[in-house]
C-alpha positions as CSV (number, residue, x, y, z in Angstrom):
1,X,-5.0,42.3,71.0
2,X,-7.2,40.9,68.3
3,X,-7.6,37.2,67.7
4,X,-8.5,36.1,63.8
5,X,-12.5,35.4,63.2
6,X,-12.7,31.5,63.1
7,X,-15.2,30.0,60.6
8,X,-17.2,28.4,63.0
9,X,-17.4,32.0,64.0
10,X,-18.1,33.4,60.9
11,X,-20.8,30.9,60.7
12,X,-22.6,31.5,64.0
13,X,-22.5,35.7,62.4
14,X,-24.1,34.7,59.4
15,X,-26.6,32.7,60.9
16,X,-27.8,35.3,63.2
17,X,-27.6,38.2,60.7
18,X,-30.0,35.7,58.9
19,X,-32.4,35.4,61.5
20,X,-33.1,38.7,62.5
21,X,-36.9,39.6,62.6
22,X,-36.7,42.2,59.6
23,X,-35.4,40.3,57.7
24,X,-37.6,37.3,58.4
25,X,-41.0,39.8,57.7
26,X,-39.0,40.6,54.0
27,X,-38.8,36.7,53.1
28,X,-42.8,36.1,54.5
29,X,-43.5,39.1,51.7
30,X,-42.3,36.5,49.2
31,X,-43.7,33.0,50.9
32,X,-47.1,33.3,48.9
33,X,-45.3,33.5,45.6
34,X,-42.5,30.8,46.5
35,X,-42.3,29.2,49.9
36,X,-39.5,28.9,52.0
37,X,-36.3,30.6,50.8
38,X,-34.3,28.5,48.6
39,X,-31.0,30.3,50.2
40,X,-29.9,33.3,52.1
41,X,-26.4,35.0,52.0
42,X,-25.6,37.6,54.8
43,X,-22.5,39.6,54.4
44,X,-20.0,40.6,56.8
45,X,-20.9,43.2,59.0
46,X,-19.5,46.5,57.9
47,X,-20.5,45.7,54.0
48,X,-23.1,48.0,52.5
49,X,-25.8,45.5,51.9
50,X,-26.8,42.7,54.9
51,X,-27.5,40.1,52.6
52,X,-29.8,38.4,49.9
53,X,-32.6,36.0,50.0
54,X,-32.7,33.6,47.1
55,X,-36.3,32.2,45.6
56,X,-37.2,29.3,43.4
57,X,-40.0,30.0,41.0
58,X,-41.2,27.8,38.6
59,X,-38.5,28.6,35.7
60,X,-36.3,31.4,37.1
61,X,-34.7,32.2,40.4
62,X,-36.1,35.9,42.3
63,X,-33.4,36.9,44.5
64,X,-34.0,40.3,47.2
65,X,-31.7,42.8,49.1
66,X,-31.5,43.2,52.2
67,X,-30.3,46.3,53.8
68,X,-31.1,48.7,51.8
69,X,-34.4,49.7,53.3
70,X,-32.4,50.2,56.5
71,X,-30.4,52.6,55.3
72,X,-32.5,55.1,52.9
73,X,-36.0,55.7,51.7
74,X,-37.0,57.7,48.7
75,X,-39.8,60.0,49.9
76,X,-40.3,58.2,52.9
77,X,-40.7,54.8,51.1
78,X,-38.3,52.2,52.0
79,X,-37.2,50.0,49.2
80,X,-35.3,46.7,48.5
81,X,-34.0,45.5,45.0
82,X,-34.6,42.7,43.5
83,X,-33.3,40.2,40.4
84,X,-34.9,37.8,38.3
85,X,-32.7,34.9,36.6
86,X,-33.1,31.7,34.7
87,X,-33.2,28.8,37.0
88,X,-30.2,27.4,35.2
89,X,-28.1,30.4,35.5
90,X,-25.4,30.9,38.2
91,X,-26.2,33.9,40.8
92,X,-23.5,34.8,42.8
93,X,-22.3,37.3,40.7
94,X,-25.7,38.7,41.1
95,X,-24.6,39.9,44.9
96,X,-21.6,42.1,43.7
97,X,-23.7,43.6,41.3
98,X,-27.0,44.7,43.5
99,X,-24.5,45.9,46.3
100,X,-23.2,48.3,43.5
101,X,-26.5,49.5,42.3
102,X,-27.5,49.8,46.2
103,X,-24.8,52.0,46.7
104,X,-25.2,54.0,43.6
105,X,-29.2,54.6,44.9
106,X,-28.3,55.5,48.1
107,X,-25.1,57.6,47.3
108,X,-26.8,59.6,44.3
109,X,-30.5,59.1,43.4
110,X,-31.6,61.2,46.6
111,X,-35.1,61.5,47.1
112,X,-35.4,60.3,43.3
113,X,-35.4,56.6,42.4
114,X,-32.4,55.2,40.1
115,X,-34.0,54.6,36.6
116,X,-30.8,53.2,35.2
117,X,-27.1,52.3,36.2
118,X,-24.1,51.7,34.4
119,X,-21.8,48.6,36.2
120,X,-19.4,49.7,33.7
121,X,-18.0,45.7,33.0
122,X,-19.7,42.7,32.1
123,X,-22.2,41.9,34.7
124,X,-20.3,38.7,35.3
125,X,-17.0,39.2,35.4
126,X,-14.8,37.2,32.9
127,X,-17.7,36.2,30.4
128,X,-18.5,37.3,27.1
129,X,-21.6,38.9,28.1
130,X,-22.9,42.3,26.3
131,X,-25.0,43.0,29.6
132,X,-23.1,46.0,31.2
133,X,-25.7,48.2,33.2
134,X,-28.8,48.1,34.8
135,X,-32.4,49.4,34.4
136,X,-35.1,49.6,37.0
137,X,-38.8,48.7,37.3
138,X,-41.2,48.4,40.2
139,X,-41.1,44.3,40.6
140,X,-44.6,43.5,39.1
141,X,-44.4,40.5,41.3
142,X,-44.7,41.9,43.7
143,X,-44.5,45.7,44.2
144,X,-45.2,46.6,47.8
145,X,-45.3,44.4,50.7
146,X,-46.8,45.4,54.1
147,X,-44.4,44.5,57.1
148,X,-44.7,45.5,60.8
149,X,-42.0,47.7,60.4
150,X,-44.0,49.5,57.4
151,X,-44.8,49.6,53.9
152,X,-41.7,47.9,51.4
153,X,-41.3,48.7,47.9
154,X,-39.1,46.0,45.5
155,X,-37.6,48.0,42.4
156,X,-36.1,44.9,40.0
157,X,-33.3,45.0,38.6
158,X,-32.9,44.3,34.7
159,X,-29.5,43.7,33.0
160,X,-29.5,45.8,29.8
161,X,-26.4,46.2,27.6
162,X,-24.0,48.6,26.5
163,X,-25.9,50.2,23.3
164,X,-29.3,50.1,25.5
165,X,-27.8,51.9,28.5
166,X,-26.0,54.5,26.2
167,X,-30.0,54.8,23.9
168,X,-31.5,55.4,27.9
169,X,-28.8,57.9,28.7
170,X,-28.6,59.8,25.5
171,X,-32.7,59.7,25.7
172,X,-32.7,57.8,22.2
173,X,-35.2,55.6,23.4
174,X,-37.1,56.3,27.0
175,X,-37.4,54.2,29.7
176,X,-41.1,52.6,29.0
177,X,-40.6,52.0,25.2
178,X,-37.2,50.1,25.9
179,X,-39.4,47.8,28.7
180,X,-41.9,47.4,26.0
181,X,-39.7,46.1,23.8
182,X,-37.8,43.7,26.4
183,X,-40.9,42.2,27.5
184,X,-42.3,40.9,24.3
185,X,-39.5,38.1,24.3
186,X,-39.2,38.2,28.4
187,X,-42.0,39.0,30.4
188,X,-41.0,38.3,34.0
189,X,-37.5,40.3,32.6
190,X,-35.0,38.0,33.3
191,X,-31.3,39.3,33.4
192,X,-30.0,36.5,31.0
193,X,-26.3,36.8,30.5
194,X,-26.3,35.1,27.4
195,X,-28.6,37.2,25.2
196,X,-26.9,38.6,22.3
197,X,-29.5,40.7,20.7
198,X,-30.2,45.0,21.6
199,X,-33.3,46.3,22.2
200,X,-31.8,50.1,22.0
């Protein structure tokens, strides 16, 4: 007979899912750019992604995947996403949202790595925010990280709207021309839900 998962349960889970070694070696690729992690969020077991590690930089928030490196590697490489946000802006939603794109990598993109991915909604649900999809860029932050269980690549994630996704798809504008132009306002790309304006 099962017995119901008590929170003080729950909470001895998460806090071992948080400590595992792997996981530890991913947040020390990020402790020369920001310290200690400002948060970490482990999922269930049984959910597609193990978790997230929050950073505190300066003027915007870095937050990683974990999980996703366990699970796939694109030509041998293993890779974890990442997300850049004002420091002001809320990021829970972000988790939803990289679990999504995780899956999509490692459900479609094969040996190839996703260039773009359409979330289909607002990124945050029950906002008036235009950003509906995703691009993605090697994190220039940092790109590759060397940990004892081998050589980690960070792709970020970038929230991009509607009539951006639809230019990308349609090949009206190609991937490095549309990062041009969203970098000359935004250079660290920051998914900011409230921008209005289109890049396409």
């Amino acid at each position: 007979m099962m017995t119901d998962i008590t929170q003080p349960d729950i909470t001895q889970l998460m806090q071992a899912i948080c400590a595992e070694k792997s996981w530890a070696d991913l947040n020390r690729a990020f402790s020369s750019l920001y310290g200690e992690p400002y948060n970490q969020m482990a999922n269930m077991p049984g959910s597609f992604l193990t978790g997230y590690s929050i950073f505190n930089g300066p003027d915007h928030r870095h937050i990683v995947t974990y999980g996703l490196a366990q699970r796939h590697r694109f030509h041998g490489r293993a890779y974890e996403l990442t997300l850049k946000l004002p420091m002001k802006s809320p990021f829970m939603w972000t988790f939803d949202v990289l679990s999504a794109a995780a899956h999509h990598a490692w459900s479609f993109c094969g040996d190839v790595l996703p260039q773009f991915f359409d979330y289909g909604t607002s990124l945050k649900e029950n906002t008036n925010s235009k950003l509906t999809a995703l691009l993605f860029l090697p994190d220039q932050c940092l790109s590759e990280a060397q940990i004892p269980a081998g050589r980690l690549h960070f792709l970020q994630a970038v929230g991009i709207t509607s009539a951006e996704y639809q230019a990308l798809a349609g090949s009206k504008v190609d991937l490095p021309e549309l990062t041009a132009r969203l970098r000359v306002d935004n250079p660290l790309l920051l998914t900011r839900l409230k921008r209005k304006e289109s890049y396409a």
